[in-house]
N, CA and C atoms as an extended XYZ file, in Angstrom:
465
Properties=species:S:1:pos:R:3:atomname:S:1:resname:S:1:resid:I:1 pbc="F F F"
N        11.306      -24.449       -5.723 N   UNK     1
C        10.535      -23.353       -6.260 CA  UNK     1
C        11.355      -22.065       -6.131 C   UNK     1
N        11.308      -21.302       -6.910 N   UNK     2
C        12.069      -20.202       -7.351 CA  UNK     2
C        11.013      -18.902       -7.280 C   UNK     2
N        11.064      -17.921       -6.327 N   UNK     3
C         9.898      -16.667       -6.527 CA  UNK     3
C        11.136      -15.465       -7.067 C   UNK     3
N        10.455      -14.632       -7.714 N   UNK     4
C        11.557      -13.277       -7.721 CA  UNK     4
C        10.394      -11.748       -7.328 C   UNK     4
N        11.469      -11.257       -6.389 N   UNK     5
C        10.513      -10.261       -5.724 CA  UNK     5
C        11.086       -9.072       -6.196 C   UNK     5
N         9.668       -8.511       -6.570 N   UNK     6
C        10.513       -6.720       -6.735 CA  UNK     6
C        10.095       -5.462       -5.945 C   UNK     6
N        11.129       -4.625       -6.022 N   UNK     7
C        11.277       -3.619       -5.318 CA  UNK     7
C        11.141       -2.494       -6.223 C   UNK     7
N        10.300       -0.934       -5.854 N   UNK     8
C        11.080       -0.210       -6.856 CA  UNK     8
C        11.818        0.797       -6.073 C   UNK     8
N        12.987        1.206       -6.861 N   UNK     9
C        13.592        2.538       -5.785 CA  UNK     9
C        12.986        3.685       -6.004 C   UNK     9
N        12.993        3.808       -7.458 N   UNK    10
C        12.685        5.661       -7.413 CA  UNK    10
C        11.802        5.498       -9.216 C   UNK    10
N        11.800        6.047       -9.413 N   UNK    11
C        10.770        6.177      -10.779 CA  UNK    11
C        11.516        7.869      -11.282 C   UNK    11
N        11.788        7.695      -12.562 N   UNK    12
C        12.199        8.991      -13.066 CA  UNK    12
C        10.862        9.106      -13.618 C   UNK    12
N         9.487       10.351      -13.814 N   UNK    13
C         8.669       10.150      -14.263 CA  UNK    13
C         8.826       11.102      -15.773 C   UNK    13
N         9.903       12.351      -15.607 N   UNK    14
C        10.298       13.140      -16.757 CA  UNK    14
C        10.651       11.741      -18.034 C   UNK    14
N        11.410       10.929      -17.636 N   UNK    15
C        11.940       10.172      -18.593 CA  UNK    15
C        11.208        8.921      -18.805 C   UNK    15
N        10.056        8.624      -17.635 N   UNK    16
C         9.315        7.131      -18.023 CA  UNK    16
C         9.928        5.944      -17.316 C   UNK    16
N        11.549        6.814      -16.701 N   UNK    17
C        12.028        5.001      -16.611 CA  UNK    17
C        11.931        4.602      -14.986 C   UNK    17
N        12.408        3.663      -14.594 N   UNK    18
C        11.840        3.205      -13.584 CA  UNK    18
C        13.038        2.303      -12.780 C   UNK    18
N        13.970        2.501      -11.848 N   UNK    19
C        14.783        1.715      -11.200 CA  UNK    19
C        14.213        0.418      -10.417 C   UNK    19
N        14.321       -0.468      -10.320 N   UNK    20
C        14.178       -1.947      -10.010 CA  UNK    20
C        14.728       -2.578       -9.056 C   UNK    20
N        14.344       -2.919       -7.826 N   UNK    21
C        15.665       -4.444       -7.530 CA  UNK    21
C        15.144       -6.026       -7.379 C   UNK    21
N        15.456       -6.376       -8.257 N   UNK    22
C        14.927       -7.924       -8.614 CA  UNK    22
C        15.567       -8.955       -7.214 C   UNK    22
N        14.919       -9.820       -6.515 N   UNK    23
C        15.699      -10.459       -5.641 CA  UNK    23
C        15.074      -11.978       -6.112 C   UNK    23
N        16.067      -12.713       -5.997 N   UNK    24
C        15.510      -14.057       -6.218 CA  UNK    24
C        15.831      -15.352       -4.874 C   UNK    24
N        15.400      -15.704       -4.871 N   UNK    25
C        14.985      -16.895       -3.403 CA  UNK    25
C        14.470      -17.770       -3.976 C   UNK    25
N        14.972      -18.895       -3.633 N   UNK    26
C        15.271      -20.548       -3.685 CA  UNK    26
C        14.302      -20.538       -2.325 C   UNK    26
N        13.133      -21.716       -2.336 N   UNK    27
C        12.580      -22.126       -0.771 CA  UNK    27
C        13.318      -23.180       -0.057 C   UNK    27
N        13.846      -23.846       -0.714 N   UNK    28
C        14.869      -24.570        0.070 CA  UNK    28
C        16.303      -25.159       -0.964 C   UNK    28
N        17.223      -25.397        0.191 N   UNK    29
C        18.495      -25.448       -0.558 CA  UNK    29
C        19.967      -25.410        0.138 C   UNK    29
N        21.000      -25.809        0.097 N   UNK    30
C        22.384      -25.321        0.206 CA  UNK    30
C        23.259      -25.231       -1.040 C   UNK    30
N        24.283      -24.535       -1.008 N   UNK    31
C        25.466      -24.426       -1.553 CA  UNK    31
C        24.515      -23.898       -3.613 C   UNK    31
N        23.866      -22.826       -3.019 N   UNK    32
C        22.985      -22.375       -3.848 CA  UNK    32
C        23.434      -21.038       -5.125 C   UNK    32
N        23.635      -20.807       -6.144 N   UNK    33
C        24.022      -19.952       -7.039 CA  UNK    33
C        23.280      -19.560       -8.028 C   UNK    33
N        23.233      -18.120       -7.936 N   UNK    34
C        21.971      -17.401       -8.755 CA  UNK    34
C        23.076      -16.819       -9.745 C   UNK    34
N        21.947      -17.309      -11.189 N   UNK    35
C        22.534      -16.110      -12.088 CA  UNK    35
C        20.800      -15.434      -13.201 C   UNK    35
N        21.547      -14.686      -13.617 N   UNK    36
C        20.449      -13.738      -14.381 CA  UNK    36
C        20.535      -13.519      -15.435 C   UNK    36
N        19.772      -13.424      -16.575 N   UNK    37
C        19.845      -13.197      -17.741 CA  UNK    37
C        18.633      -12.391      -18.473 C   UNK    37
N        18.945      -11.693      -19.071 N   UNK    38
C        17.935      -10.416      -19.548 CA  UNK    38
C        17.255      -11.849      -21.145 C   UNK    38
N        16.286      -11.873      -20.998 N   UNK    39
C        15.400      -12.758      -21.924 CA  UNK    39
C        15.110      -12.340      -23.282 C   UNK    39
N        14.847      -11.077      -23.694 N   UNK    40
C        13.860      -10.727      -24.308 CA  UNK    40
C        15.603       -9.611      -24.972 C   UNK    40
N        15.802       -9.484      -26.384 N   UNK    41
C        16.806       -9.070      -27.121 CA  UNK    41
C        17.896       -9.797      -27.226 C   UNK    41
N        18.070      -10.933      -26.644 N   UNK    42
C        19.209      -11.457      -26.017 CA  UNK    42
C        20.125      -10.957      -26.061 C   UNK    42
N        20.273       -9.701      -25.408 N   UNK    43
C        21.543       -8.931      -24.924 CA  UNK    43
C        21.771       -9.988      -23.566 C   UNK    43
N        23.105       -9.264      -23.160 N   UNK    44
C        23.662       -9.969      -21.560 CA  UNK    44
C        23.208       -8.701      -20.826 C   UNK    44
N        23.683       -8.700      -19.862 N   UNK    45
C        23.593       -7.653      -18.284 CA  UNK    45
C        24.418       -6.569      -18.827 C   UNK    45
N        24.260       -5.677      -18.845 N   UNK    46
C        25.828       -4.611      -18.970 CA  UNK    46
C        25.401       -3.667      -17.766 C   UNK    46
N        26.817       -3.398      -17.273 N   UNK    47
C        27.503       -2.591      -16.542 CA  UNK    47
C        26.512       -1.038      -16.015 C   UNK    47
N        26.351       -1.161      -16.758 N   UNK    48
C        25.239        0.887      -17.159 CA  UNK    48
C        24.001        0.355      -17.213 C   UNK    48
N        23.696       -0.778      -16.947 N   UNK    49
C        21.720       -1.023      -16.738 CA  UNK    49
C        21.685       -1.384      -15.758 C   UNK    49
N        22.768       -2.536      -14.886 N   UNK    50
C        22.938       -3.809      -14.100 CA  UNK    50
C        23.516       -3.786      -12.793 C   UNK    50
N        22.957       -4.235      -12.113 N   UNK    51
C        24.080       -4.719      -10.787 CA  UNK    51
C        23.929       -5.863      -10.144 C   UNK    51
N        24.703       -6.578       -9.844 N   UNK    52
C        24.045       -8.035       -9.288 CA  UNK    52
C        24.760       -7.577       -7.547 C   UNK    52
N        23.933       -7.776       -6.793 N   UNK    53
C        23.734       -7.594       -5.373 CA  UNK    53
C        23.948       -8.888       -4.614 C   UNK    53
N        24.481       -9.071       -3.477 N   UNK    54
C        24.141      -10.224       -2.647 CA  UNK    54
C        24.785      -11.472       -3.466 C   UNK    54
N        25.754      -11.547       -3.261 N   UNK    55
C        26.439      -12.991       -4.590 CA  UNK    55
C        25.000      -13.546       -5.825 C   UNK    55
N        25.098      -12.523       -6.054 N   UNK    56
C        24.338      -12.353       -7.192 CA  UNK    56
C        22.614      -13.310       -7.268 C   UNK    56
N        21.868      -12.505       -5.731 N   UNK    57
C        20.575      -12.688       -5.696 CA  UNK    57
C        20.084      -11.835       -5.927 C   UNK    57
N        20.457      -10.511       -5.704 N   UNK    58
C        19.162       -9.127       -6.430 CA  UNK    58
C        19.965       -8.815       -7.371 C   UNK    58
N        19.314       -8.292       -8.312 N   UNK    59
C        19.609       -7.380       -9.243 CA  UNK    59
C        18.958       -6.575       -9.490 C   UNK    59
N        19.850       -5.756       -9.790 N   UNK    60
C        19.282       -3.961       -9.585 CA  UNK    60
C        19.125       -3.440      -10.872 C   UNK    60
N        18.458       -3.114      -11.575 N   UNK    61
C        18.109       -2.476      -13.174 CA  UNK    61
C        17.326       -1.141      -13.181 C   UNK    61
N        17.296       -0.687      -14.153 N   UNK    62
C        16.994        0.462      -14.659 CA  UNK    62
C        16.059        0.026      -15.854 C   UNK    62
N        14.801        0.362      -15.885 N   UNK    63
C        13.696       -0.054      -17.644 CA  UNK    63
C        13.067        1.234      -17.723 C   UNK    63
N        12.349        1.186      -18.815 N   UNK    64
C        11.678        2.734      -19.150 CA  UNK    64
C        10.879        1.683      -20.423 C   UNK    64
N         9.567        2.879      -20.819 N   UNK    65
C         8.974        2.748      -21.874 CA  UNK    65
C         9.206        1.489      -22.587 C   UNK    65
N        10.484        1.790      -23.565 N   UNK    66
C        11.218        0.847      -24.586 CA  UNK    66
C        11.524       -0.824      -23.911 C   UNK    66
N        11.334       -0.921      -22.702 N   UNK    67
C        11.939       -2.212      -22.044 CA  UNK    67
C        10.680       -2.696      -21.419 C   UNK    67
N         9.648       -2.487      -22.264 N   UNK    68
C         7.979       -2.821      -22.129 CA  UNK    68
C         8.278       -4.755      -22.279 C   UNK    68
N         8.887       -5.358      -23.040 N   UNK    69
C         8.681       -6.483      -23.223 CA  UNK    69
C         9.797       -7.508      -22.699 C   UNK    69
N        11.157       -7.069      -22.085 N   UNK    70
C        11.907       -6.881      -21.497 CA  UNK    70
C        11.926       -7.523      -20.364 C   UNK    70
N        12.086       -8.922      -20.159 N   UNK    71
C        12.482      -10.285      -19.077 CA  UNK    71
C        13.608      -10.644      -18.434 C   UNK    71
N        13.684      -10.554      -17.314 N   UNK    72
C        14.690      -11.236      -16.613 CA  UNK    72
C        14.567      -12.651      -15.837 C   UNK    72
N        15.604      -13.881      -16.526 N   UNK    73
C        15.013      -15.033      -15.762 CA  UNK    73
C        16.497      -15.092      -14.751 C   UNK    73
N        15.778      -15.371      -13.506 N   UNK    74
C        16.652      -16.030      -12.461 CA  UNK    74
C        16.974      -17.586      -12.697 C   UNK    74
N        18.352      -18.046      -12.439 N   UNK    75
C        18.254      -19.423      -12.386 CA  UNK    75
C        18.820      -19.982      -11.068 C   UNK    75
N        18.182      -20.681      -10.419 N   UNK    76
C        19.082      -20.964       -9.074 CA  UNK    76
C        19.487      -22.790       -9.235 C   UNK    76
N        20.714      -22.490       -9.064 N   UNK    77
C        21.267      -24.302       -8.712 CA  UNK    77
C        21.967      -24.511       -8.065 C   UNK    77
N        21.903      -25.269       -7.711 N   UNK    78
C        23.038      -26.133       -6.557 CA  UNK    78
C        23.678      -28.036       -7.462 C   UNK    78
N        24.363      -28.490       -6.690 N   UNK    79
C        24.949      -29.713       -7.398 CA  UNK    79
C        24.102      -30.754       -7.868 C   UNK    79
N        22.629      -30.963       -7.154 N   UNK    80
C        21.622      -31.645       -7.394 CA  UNK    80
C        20.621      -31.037       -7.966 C   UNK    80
N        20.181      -29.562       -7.992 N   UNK    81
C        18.839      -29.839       -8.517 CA  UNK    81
C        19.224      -28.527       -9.625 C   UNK    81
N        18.290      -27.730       -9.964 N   UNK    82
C        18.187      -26.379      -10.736 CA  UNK    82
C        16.848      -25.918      -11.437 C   UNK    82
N        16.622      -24.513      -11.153 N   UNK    83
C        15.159      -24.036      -11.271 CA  UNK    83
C        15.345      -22.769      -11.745 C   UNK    83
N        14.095      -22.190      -12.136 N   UNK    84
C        14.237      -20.870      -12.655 CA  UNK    84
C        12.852      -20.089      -12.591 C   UNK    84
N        13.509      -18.964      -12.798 N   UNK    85
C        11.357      -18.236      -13.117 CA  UNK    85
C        12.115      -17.002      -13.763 C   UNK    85
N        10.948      -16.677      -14.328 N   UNK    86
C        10.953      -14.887      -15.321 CA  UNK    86
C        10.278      -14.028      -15.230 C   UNK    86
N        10.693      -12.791      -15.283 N   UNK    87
C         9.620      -11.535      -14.825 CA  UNK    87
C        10.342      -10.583      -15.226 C   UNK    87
N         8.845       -9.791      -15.875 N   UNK    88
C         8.736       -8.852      -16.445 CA  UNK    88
C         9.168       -7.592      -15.632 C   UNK    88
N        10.145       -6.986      -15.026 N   UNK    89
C         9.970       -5.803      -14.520 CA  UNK    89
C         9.291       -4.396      -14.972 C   UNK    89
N         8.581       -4.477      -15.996 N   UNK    90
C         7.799       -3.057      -16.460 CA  UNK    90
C         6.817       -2.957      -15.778 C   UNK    90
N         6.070       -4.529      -15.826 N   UNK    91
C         4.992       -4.770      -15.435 CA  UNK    91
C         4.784       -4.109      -13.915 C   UNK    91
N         5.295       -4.564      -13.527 N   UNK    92
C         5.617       -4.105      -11.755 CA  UNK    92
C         5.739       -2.658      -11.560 C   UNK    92
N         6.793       -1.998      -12.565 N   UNK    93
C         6.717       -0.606      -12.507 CA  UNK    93
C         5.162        0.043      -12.778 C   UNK    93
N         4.367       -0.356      -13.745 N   UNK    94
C         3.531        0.078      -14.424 CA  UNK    94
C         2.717       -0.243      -12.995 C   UNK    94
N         2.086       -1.156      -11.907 N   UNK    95
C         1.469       -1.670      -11.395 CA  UNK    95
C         1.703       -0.477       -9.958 C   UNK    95
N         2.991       -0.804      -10.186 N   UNK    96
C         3.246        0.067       -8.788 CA  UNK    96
C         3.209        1.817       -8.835 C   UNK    96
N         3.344        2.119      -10.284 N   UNK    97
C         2.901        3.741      -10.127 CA  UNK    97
C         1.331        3.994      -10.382 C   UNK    97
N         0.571        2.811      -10.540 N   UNK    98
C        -1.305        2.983      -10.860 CA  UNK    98
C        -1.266        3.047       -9.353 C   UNK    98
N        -0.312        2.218       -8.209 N   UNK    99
C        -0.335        1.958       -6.855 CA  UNK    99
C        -0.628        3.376       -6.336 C   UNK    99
N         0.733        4.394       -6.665 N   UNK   100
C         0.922        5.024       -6.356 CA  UNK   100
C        -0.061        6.257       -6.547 C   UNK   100
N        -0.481        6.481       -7.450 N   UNK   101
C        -1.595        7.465       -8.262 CA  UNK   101
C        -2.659        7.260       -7.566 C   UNK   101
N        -3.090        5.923       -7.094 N   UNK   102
C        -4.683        5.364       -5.912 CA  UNK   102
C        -3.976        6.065       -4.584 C   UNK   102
N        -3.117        5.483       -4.733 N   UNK   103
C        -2.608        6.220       -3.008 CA  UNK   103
C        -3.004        7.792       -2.758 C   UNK   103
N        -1.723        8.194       -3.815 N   UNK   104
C        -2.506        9.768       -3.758 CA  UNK   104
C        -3.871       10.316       -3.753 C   UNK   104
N        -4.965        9.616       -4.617 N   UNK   105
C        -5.905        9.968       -5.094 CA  UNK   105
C        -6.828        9.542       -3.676 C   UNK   105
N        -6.559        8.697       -2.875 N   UNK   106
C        -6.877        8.612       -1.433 CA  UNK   106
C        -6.682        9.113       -0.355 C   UNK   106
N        -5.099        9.592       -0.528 N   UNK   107
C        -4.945       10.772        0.587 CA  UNK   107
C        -5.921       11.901        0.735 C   UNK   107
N        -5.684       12.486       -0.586 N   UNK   108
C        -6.708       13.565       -1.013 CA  UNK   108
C        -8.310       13.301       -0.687 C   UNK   108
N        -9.112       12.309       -0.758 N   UNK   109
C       -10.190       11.916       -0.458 CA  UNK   109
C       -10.313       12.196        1.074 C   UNK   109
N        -9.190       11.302        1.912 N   UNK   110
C        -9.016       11.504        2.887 CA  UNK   110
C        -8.983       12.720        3.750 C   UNK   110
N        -8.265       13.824        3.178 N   UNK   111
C        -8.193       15.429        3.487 CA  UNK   111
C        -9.399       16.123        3.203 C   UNK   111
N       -10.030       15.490        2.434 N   UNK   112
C       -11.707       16.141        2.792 CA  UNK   112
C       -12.907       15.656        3.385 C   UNK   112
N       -12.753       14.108        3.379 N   UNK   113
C       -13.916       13.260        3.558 CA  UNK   113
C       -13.692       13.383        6.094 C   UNK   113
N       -12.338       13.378        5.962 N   UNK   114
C       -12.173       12.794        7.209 CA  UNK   114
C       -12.421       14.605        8.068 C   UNK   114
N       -11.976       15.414        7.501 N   UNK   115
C       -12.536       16.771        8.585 CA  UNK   115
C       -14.524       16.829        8.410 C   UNK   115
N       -15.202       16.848        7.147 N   UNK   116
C       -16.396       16.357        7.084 CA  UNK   116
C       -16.948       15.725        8.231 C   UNK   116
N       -16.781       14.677        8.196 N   UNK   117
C       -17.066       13.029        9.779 CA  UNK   117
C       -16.682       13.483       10.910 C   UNK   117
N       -15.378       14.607       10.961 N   UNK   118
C       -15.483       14.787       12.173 CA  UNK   118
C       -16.588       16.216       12.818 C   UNK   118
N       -16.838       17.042       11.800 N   UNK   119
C       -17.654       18.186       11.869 CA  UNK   119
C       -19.162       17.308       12.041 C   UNK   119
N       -19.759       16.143       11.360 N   UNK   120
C       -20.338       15.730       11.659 CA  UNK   120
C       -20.978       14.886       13.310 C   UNK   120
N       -19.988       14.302       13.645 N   UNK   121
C       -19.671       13.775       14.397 CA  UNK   121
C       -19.942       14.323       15.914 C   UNK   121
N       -19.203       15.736       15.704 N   UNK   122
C       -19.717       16.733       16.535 CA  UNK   122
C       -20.648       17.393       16.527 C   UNK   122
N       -21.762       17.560       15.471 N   UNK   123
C       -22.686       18.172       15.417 CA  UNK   123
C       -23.229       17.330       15.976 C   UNK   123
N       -23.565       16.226       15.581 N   UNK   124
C       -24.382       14.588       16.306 CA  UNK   124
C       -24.550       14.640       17.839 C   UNK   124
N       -23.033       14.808       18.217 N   UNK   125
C       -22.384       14.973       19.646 CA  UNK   125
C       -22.973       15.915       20.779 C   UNK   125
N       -23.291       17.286       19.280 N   UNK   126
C       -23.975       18.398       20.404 CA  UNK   126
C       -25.213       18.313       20.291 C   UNK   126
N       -25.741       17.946       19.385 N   UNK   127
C       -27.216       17.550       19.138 CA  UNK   127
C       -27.706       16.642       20.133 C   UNK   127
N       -27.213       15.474       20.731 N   UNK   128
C       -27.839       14.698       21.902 CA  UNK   128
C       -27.327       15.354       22.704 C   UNK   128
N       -26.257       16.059       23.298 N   UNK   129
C       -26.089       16.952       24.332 CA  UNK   129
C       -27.160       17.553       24.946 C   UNK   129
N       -27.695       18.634       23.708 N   UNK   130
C       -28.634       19.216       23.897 CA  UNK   130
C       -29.982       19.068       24.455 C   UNK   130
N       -30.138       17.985       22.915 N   UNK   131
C       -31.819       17.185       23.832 CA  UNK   131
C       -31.745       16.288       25.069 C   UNK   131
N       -30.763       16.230       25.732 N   UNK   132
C       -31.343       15.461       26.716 CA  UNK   132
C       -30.791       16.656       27.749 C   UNK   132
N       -30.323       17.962       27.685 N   UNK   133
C       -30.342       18.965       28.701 CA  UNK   133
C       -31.528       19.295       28.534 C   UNK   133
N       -32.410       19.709       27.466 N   UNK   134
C       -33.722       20.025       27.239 CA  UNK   134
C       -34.701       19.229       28.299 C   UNK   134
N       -34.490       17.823       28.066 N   UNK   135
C       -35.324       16.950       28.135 CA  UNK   135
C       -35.404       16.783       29.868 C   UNK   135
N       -33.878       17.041       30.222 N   UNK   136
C       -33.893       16.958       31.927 CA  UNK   136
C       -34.371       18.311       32.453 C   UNK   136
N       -34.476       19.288       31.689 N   UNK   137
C       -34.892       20.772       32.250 CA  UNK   137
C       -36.435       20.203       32.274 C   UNK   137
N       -37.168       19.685       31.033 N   UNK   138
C       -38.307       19.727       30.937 CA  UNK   138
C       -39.089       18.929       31.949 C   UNK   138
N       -38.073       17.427       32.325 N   UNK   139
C       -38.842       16.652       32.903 CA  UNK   139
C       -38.562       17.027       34.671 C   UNK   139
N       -38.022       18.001       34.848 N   UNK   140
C       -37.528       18.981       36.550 CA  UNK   140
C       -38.950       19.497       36.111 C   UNK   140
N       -38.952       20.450       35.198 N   UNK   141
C       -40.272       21.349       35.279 CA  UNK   141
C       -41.793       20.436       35.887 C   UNK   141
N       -42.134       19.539       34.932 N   UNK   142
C       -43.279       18.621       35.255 CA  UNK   142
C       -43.057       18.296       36.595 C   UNK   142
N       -42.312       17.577       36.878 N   UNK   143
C       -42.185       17.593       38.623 CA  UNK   143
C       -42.378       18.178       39.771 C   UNK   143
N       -41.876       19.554       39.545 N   UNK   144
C       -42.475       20.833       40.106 CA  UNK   144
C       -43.426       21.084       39.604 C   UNK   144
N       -43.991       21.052       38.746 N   UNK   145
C       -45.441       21.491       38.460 CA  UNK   145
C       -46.678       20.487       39.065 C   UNK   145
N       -46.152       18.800       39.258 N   UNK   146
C       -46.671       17.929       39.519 CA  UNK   146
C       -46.729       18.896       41.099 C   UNK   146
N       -45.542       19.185       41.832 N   UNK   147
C       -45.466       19.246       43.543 CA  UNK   147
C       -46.590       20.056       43.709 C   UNK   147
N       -46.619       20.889       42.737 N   UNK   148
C       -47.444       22.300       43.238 CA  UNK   148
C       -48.521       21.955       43.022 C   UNK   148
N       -48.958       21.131       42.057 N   UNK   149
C       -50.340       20.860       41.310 CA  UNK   149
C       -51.009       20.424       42.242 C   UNK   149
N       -50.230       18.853       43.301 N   UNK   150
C       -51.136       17.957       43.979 CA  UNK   150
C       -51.755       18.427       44.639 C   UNK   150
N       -52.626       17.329       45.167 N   UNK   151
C       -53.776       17.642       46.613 CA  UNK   151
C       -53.336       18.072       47.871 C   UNK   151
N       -53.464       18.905       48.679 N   UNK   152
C       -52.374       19.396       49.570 CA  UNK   152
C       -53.265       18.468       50.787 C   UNK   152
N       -52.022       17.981       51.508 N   UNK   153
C       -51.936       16.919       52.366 CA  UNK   153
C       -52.140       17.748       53.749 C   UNK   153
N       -53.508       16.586       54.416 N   UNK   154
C       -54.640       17.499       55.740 CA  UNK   154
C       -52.982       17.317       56.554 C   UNK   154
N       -53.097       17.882       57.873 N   UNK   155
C       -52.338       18.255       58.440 CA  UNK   155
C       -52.984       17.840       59.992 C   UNK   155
């Protein structure tokens, strides 16, 4: 079985495009060799999009907008067997900046919701404080009022 994992580095957002590093992993294997091939135009790898990393298990790319449909299949073999898988890297970009946009849009939630809970929290805090200083003043008072009240004891 063949997975390919991606990474992103940086996202140009002025230009749309989106840097990549594709890694591909074999689950089991020796004397193992990855190669890559861009699917979709059947262009090859060039130099100014491409880098093959790690005797050529990641590859590092650059996509934007235009490279919406735009596949890379890994193939891994060794002397006995050979496998492959394909993936879309836009997809991932596109996935991982909606990621990114929730993230933010949570921090921000966070910077108001979490001083809120704690202003709450403490109001709660001083609120039973209170009533039960009340409640021990009140129930001292009855006591003394009980001492003074009773039947005074013959002598």
């Amino acid at each position: 079985m063949v997975r390919v994992f991606t990474s992103e580095s940086r996202r140009n957002v002025s230009a749309g495009a989106c840097e990549v590093f594709l890694t591909c992993a074999a689950a089991t294997g020796t004397n193992m060799t990855y190669t890559w091939n861009r699917t979709t135009g059947g262009e090859t790898l060039s130099d100014a999009k491409h880098l093959l990393l790690v005797a050529g298990q990641v590859l590092w790319t650059e996509v934007d907008p235009t490279d919406e449909q735009v596949s890379y299949t890994c193939t891994v073999a060794n002397p006995v067997s050979r496998d492959f898988t394909t993936v879309t890297p836009w997809e991932h970009c596109r996935r991982e900046a909606g990621a990114e946009d929730a993230a933010y849009d949570y921090r921000n939630i966070l910077l108001i919701v979490l001083p809120l809970a704690l202003l709450l929290v403490a109001g709660v805090a001083l609120w039973i404080g209170l009533s039960k200083t009340r409640s021990a003043g009140t129930r001292k008072m009855n006591s003394l009022r009980d001492l003074t009240e009773s039947d005074p004891v013959p002598v």
